[in-house]
N, C-alpha and C positions, 0 to 999 in steps of 0.2 A: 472448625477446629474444636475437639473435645477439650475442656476443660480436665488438668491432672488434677485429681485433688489426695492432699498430704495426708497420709495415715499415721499418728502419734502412735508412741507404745503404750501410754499412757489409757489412750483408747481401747484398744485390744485389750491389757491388762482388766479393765473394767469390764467387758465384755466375757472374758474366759470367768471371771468374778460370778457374774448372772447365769453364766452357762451352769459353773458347776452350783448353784444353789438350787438352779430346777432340775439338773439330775439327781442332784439326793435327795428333793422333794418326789422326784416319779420313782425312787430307789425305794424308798418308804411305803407307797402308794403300791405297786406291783412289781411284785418279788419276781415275775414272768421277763419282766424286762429288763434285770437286771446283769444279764449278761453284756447286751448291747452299751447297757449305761457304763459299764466298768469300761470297755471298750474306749468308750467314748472321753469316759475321764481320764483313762489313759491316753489320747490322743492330749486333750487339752493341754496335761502336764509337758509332753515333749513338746508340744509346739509353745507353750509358754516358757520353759527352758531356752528355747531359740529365738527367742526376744527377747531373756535377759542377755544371752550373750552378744544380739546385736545390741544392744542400751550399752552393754560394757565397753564397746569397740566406738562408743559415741557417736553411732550415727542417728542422726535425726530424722530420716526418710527411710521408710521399711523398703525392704529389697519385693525384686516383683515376685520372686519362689513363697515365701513367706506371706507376701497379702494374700497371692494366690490358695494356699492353703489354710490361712484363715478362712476365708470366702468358700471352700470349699468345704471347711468346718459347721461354718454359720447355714449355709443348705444343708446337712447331715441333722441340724438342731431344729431346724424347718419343718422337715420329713418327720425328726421325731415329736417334736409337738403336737403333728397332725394324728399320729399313730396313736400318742397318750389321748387325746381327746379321743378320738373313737373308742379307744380302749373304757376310757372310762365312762362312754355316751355307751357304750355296750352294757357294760355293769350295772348304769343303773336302770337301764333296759330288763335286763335281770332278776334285778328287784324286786321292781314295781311287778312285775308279771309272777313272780314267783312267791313274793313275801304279803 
């Protein structure tokens, strides 16, 4: 039998936190990706909207819609981490060959 285990908002809160400090640091970093990033931090905002209004309705267990698209958020920040690193393993590829 799988173990459920409880998702606070408090969690989440703290995580959309970290998400968006490393997309205005990759915002800063390459102006190239910063369509995606906007994208992406306007994702964060609606879906943290949607967990203040569940926190407001006092529920203590996030709904399964909600973890699910967090979770599909946090894969979305996966991908792009991998992208920024190549991106900037390219750059300073670059560089070195260039400068």
């Amino acid at each position: 039998m799988m173990k459920k285990e409880v998702i606070f908002d408090a969690n989440l809160h703290f995580e959309h936190k970290r998400w968006r400090s490393e997309l205005d640091f990759w915002e800063d970093e390459f102006i190239l990706h910063g369509g995606v990033i906007d994208s992406m931090q306007e994702g964060i905002e609606k879906h943290e909207a949607s967990i203040v209004g569940h926190s407001q309705l006092r529920k203590e267990i996030m709904d399964v819609a909600l973890v699910k698209k967090h979770v599909d958020f946090r894969e979305r920040m996966e991908t792009q981490r991998q992208i920024y690193a190549d991106l900037k393993k390219e750059f300073f590829r670059f560089l070195t060959k260039y400068m």
